[in-house]
N, C-alpha and C positions, 0 to 999 in steps of 0.2 A: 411800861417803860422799857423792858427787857422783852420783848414780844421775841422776838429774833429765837432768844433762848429755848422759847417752849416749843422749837422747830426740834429741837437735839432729843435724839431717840436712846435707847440705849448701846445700841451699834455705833452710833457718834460717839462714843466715848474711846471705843478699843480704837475709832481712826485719828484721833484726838492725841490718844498714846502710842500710835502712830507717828504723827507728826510730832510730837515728843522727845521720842528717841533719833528721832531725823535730827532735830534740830541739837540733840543732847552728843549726837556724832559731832556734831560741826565745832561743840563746846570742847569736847573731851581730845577731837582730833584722832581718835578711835575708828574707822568704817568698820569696825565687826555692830556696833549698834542698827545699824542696817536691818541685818539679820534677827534683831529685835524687834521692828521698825514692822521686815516684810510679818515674821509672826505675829504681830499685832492686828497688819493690814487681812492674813486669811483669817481672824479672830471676826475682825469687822464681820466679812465675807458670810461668814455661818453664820452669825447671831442675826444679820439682817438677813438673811433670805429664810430663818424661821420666824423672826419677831415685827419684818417689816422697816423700810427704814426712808422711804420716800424720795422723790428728785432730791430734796436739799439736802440728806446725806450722800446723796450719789455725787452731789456736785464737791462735799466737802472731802469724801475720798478722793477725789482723784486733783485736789490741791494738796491733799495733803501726800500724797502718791507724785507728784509732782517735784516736791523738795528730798522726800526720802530717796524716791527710785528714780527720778531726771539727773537734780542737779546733785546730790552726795556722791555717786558713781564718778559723776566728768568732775567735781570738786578734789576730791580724793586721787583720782589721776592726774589732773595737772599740780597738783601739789607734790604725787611723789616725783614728778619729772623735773617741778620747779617751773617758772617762766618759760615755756619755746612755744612759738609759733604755731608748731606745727599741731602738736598736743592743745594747745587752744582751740583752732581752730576745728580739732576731733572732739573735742570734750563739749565745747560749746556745741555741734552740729547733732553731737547726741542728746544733750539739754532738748535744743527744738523740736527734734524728734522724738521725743517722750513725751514732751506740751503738743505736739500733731495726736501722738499715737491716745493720749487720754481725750483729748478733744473730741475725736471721733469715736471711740468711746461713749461718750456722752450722749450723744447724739444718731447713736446706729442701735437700733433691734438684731440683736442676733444670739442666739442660742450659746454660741462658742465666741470665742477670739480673732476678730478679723486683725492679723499681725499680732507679731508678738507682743505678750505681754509686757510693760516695764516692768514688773517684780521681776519677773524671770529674767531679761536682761540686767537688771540689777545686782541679782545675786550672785551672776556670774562672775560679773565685773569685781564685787567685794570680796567675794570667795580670791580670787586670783590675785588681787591686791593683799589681802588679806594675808594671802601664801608667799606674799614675794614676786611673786609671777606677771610684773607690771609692763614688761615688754609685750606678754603673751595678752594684758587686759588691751593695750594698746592697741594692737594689730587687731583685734577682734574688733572693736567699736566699734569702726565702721563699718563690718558687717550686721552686727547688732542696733544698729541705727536703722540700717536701711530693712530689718526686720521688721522693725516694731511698725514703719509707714508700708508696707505692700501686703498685697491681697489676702494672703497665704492665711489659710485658716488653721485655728488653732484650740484644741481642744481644752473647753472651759471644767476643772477634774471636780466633782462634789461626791465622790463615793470617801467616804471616812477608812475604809481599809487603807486609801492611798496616800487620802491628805494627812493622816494622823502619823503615819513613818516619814511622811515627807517633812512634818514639821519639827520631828527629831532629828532629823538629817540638821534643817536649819539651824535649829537649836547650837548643835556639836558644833557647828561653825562658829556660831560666838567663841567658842575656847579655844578657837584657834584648829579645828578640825575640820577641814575646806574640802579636803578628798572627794568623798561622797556625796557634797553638795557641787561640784564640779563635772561629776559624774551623770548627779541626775540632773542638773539643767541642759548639760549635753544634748542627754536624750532625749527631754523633751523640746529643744529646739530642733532635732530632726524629727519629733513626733509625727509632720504629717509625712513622710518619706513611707513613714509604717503603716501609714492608713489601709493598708489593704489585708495587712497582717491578720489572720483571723484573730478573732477575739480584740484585737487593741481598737478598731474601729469604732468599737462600742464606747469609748471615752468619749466621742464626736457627740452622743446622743439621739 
């Protein structure tokens, strides 16, 4: 009767509490839960590429990637703006391009990241919001939109030296410590700039 259910692995769980805290920002009116939201989605990330987690959690992350990292970021902007046009029409174009950027996704073999990722566009957005800084999330968007849909590759990071400081980074952000998470999406949205840098190439794989 519940067939469906015995698809869910245990990786579907942490993208579960994913969608969760997505959905528990949208209650609380909070976006620091994002940042919950993204730690739960690298949670997924590890547990399924050691335990396995199949097409139908891959399809169920990136709905649930969808709501936390599409629409909370353009949600939470056009609310701190209020009604304008213009911001609609930014907020909404980033929505679509996050449902482009996971789509294809789904549907591409590739080692790393073709376009940026929506986490990392995301937590940009929430970090800057989060800090005040909603002019500067604004102006940005549309760059960050048209990231996530073009070619530009982008290193997929599974070494634990780097994910495990970077999830503390995220973490401090919940409390309202945005600095350092501002810092490192930065960089890593110029990360392919550095690709020739010795040694940082090696993140590409």
């Amino acid at each position: 009767m519940f067939s469906t259910l015995r698809k869910l692995s245990f990786a579907d769980t942490f993208t579960l509490a994913n969608l969760f805290f997505g959905f528990f920002a949208i209650f609380t009116g909070s976006v620091n839960y994002l940042f919950i939201s993204a730690i739960m989605d690298g949670a997924d990330g590890m547990v399924a590429r050691s335990t396995g987690s199949g097409e139908f959690g891959k399809e169920l992350d990136s709905l649930a990637d969808l709501l936390s990292f599409g629409f909370l970021p353009s949600f939470f902007l056009l609310k701190s703006f209020g009604f304008r046009f213009l911001v609609f029409v930014v907020s909404f174009a980033y929505v679509a391009c996050a449902a482009i950027r996971l789509a294809r996704f789904n549907v591409t073999e590739s080692r790393n990241f073709v376009g940026l990722p929506v986490t990392a566009s995301a937590l940009l957005l929430a970090a800057l919001l989060s800090s005040g800084e909603r002019l500067a999330a604004l102006y940005l968007t549309p760059f960050l939109s048209l990231f996530m849909v073009c070619d530009v590759v982008y290193p997929k990071i599974r070494d634990g030296r780097i994910l495990f400081p970077a999830s503390i980074v995220v973490f401090l952000a919940f409390f309202g410590i945005t600095a350092p998470l501002i810092v490192l999406c930065v960089i890593y949205i110029v990360s392919p700039l550095l690709r020739g840098v010795p040694g940082v190439y090696r993140l590409w794989g």
